[in-house]
C-alpha positions as CSV (number, residue, x, y, z in Angstrom):
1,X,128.8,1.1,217.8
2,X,132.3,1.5,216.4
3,X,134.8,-2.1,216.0
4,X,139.0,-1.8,216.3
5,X,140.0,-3.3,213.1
6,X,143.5,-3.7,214.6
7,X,145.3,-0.8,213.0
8,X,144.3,-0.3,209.5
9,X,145.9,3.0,209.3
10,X,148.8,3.1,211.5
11,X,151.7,4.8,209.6
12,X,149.3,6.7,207.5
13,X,149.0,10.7,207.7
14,X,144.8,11.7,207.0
15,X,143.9,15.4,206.6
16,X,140.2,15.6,207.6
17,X,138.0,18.6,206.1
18,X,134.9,19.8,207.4
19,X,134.5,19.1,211.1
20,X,132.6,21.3,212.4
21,X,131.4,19.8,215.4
22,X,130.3,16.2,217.0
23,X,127.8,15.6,215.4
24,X,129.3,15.9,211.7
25,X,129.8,12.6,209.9
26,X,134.1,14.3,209.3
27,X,133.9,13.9,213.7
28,X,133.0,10.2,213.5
29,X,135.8,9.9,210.8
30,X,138.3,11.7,212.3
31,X,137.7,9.6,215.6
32,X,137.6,6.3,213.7
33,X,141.2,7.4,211.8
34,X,143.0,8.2,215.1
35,X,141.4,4.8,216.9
36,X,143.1,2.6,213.7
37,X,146.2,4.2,214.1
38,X,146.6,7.1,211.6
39,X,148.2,10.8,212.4
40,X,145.7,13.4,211.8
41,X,145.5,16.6,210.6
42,X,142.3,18.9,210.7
43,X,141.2,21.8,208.3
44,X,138.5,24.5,209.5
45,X,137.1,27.5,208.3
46,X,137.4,30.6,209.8
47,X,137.6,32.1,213.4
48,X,134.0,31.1,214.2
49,X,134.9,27.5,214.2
50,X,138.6,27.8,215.2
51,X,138.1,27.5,218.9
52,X,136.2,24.3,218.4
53,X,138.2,22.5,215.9
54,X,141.2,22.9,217.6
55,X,139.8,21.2,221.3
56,X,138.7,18.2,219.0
57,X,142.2,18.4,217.3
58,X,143.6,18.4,221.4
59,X,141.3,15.5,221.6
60,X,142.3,13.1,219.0
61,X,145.8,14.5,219.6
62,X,145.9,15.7,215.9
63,X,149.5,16.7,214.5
64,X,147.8,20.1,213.2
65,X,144.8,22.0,213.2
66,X,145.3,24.3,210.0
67,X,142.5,27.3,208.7
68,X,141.4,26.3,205.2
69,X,138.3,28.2,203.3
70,X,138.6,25.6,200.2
71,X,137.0,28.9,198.3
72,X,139.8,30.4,198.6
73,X,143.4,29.7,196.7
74,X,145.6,31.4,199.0
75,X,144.2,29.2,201.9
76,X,144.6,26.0,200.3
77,X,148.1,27.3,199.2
78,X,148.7,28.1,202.6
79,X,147.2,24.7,203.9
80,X,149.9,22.8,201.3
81,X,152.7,24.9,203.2
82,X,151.4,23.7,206.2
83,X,151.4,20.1,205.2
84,X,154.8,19.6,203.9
85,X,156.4,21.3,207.4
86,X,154.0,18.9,209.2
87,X,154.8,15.0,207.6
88,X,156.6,13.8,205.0
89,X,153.7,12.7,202.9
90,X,149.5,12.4,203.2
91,X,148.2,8.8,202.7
92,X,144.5,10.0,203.0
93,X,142.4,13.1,202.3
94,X,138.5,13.5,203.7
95,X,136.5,15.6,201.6
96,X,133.3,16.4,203.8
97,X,132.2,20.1,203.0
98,X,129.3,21.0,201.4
99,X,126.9,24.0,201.4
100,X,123.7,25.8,200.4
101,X,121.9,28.3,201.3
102,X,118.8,27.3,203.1
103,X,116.1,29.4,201.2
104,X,117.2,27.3,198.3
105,X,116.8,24.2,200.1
106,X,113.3,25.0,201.0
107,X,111.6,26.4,197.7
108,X,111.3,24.6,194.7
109,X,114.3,23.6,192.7
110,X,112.8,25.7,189.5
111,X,113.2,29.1,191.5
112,X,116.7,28.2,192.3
113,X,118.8,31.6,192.2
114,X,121.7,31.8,189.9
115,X,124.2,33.3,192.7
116,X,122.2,29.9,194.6
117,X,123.3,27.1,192.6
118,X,126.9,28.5,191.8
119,X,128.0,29.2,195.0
120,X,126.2,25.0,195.6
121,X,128.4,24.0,192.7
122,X,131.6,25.6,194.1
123,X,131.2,24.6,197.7
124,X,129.9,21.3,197.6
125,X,131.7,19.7,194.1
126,X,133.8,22.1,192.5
127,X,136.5,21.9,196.1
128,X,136.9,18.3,195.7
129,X,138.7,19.3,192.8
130,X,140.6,22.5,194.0
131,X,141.7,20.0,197.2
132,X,142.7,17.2,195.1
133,X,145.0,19.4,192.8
134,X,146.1,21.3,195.6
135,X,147.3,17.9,198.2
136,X,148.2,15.0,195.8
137,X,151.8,16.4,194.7
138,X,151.7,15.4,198.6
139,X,150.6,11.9,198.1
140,X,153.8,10.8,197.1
141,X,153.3,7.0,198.1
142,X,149.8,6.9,196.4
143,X,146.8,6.9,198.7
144,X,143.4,7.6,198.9
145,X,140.6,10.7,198.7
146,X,137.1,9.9,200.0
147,X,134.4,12.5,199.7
148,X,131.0,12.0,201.2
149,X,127.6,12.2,198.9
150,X,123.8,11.3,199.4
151,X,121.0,9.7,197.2
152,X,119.8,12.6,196.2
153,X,122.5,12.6,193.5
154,X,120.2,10.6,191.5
155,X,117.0,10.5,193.0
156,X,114.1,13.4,193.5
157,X,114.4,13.8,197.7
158,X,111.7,16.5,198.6
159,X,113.3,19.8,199.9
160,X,116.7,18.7,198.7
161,X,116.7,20.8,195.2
162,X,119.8,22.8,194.6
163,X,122.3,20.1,196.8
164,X,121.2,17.3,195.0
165,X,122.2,18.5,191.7
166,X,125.6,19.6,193.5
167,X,126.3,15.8,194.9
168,X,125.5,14.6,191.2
169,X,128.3,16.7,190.2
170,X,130.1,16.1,192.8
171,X,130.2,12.3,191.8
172,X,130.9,13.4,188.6
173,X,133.9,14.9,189.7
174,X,135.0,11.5,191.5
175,X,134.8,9.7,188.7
176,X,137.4,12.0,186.9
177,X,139.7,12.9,189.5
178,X,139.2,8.4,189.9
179,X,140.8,8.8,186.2
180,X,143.1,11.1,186.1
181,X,145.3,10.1,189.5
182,X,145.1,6.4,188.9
183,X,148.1,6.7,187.4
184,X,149.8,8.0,190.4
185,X,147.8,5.1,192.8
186,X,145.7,7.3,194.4
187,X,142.1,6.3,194.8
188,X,138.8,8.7,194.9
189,X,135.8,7.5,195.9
190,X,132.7,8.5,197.5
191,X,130.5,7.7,200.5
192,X,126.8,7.5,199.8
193,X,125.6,7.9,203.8
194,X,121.9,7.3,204.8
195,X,120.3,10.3,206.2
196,X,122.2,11.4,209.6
197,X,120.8,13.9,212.1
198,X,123.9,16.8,211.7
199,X,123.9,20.2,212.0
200,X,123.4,20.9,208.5
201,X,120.8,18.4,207.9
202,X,118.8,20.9,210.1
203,X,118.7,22.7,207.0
204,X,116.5,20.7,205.1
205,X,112.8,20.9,205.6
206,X,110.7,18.1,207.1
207,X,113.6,16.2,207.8
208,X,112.7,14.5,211.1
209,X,110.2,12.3,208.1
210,X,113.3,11.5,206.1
211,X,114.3,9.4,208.4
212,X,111.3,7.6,210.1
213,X,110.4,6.9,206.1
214,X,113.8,5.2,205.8
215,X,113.9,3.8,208.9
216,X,110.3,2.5,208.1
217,X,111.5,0.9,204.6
218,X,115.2,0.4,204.4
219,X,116.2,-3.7,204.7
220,X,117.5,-3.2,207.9
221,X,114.5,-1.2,209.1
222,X,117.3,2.1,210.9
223,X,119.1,4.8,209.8
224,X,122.4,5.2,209.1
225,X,124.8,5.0,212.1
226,X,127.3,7.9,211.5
227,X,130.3,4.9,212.9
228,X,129.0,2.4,210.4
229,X,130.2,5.6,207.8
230,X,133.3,6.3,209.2
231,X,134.5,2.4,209.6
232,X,133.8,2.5,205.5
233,X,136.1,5.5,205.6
234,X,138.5,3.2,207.4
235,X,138.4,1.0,204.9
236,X,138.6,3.2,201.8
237,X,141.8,4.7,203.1
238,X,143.6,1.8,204.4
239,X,145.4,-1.0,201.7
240,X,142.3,-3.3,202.1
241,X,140.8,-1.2,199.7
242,X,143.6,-0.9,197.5
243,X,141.8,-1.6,194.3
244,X,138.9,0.5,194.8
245,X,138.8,3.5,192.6
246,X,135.8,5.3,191.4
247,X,132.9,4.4,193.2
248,X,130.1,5.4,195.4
249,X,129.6,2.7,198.1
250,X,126.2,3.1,200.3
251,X,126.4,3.2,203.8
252,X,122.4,3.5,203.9
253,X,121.0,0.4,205.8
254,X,120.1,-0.5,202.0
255,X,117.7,2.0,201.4
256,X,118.9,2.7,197.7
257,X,118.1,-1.0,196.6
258,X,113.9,0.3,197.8
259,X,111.9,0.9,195.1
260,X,108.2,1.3,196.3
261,X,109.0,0.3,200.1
262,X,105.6,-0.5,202.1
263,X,106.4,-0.7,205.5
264,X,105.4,-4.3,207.4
């Protein structure tokens, strides 16, 4: 269930990266943006997903739909070109990309392959940071980066491994970037979203009982509603949260206040 909030972002300009399809939690994001009034633009990488991106960018009547491998410097130079022929300024940036490859979700963290956990580290934490240097000369009126990140930062999740260390540098990283463009008042903070059935969340075994053990123990007894996500994104890039900088706020029906949950 999504609520208007009566334009929260009307006059802003939002770059979105990482929707990949309907399901993603950057979709649900995207939509709630363009519904409180902001002008979008969309990132996606590569031809496979171009076709797709660009009918949800037709959609939500996007001002661009731009190609962007945030692996690769000449892209996100490319993407900064882009930008400044497309608005003035960017208000808001969405950081939701992440990757790794799915024999290193599904074997123990200690057999983790070197090539494994770098190419984790560079994907999943290490582009925040090549994205926030690359678009906040843009930001010229301040604004706001939101990434999105999951408990497993800071908590053992079975068959997680290799992306849970990655989201634990990826806050890291927020916390930094938090410090370092404060300054310039532009805000970084993360989303901490409940498990969410996406694409990628295919990729983890045994999923399906991630969420009925959430579900069964969380104070609100449900998973995560990928809306009740993106109205916090809502939030985090309009002036209501103007003095949030630096945190991780759980969108998780409570599930990280659980300690040893027994369901009723």
């Amino acid at each position: 269930m999504a609520f208007s909030m009566a334009q929260l972002l009307a006059g802003k300009t939002a770059v979105v990266l990482g929707v990949a399809n309907k399901w993603s939690i950057a979709y649900f994001i995207a939509s709630a943006f363009v519904r409180e009034g902001a002008s979008l633009v969309l990132t996606y990488q590569g031809e496979r997903q171009r076709q797709t991106v660009e009918e949800f960018g037709a959609e939500l009547k996007a001002a661009k739909v731009i190609n962007c491998d945030v692996t690769k410097q000449n892209e996100l130079d490319n993407l900064v070109s882009q930008l400044r022929d497309a608005a003035p300024s960017i208000d808001a940036v969405v950081h939701s990309i992440a990757f790794a490859n799915r024999e290193e979700l599904s074997r123990p963290f200690l057999e983790t392959s070197r090539e494994g956990y770098l190419l984790a580290q560079e994907v999943s934490a290490f582009s925040l940071v090549a994205v926030a240097r690359a678009l906040t000369p843009l930001m010229t009126n301040g604004g706001s980066i939101t990434t999105l990140t999951y408990l497993g930062s800071t908590r053992v999740v079975q068959n997680y491994n290799v992306m849970g260390v990655a989201k634990a540098a990826l806050e890291a990283c927020v916390r930094y970037l938090a410090g370092d463009l404060g300054p310039k008042q532009i805000r970084v903070n993360a989303i901490s979203a409940g498990p969410i059935k996406t694409v990628s969340a295919r990729g983890i075994k045994d999923f399906s009982k991630v969420l009925e053990g959430v579900a069964a123990i969380a104070p609100l007894r449900r998973n995560t509603d990928p809306a009740e996500v993106a109205d916090t994104a809502v939030f985090l890039a309009s002036d209501l949260a103007r003095g949030v900088t630096g945190n991780i706020v759980f969108v998780d029906s409570g599930f990280q206040i659980v300690g040893l949950g027994l369901s009723e």
